[in-house]
N, C-alpha and C positions, 0 to 999 in steps of 0.2 A: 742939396735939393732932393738927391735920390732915398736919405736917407726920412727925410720929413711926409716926404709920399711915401714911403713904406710906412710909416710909423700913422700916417693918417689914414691909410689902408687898414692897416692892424687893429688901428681903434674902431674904425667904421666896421669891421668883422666881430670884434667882440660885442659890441652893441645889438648888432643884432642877431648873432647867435644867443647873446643874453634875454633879449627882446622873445624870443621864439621859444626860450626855455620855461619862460615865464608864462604865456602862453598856453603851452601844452601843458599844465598843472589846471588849468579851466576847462572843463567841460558842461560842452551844451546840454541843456533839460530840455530835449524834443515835445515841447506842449499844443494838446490838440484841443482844440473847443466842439461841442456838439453840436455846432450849429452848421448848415448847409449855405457853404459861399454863394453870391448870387452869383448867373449866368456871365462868365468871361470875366470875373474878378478873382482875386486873390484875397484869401482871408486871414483877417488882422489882428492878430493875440495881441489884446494889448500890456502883454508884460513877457519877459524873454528871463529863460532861469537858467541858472549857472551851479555846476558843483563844483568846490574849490576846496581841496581835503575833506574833509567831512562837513561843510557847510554849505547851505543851500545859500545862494543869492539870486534874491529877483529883484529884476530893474523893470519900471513904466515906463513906457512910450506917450502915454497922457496922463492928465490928474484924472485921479479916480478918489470917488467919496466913500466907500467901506470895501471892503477885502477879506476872505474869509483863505486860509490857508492851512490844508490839513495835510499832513503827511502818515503813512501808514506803510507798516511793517508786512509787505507782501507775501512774507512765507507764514508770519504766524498771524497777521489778518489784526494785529494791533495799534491804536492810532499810537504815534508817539510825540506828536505835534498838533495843537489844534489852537487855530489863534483865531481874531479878527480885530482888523487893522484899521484904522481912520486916515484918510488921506494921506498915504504911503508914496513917496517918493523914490525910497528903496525900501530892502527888508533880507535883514539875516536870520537863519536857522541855525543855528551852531548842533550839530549831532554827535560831536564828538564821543558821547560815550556810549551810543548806539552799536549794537553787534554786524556784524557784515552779516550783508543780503541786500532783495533787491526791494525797492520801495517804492510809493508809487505818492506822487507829488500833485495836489489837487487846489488849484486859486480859484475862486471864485469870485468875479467881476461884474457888476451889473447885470447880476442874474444869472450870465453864462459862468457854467462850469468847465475848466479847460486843466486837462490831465497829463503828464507825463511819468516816465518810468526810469528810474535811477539804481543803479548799483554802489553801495560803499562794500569795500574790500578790504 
């Protein structure tokens, strides 16, 4: 008995020490829109971006009918992504062969522009 709860301990540790490793290789793309939230609300980006090695993913929170997404090389001011997207569900960037620095990650949604600022290393 002692040995089956240790072993079911052990696994339940690995799991989520695994769970948590996996995890920390995702980082969040802090995205801001230029519009002014109204009074006592919170405002609603509707898409949330992800860096995961050198690719960008953005996930919607609703359907959306075009997307325009541009990425740009912050030290040297050069676009190195520029797309637009027809009712997007998700959307990968792959930058793999992008030089390190920092970049600045730009979707555009029904008009609004909503920007964030990314580092690859």
């Amino acid at each position: 008995m002692k040995t089956k709860l240790f072993l079911g301990s052990l696994l339940l540790f690995f799991f989520i020490v695994g769970k948590a490793a996996v995890t920390a290789e995702r980082e969040i793309i802090d995205l801001k829109g230029n519009e002014k939230p109204l009074l006592r609300s919170l405002p609603v980006v509707p898409v949330r971006a992800f860096l995961e090695n050198a690719a960008v993913i953005l996930e919607f929170r609703y359907p959306c009918v075009s997307v325009g997404i541009t990425i740009v090389n912050e030290d040297t001011g050069c676009v190195v992504y520029s797309n637009s997207v027809m009712n997007p569900d998700g959307f990968m960037v792959n930058l793999l062969g992008e030089e390190s620095g920092n970049y600045r990650l730009e979707v555009t949604v029904d008009g609004k522009i909503y920007k964030g600022i990314f580092e690859i290393i």
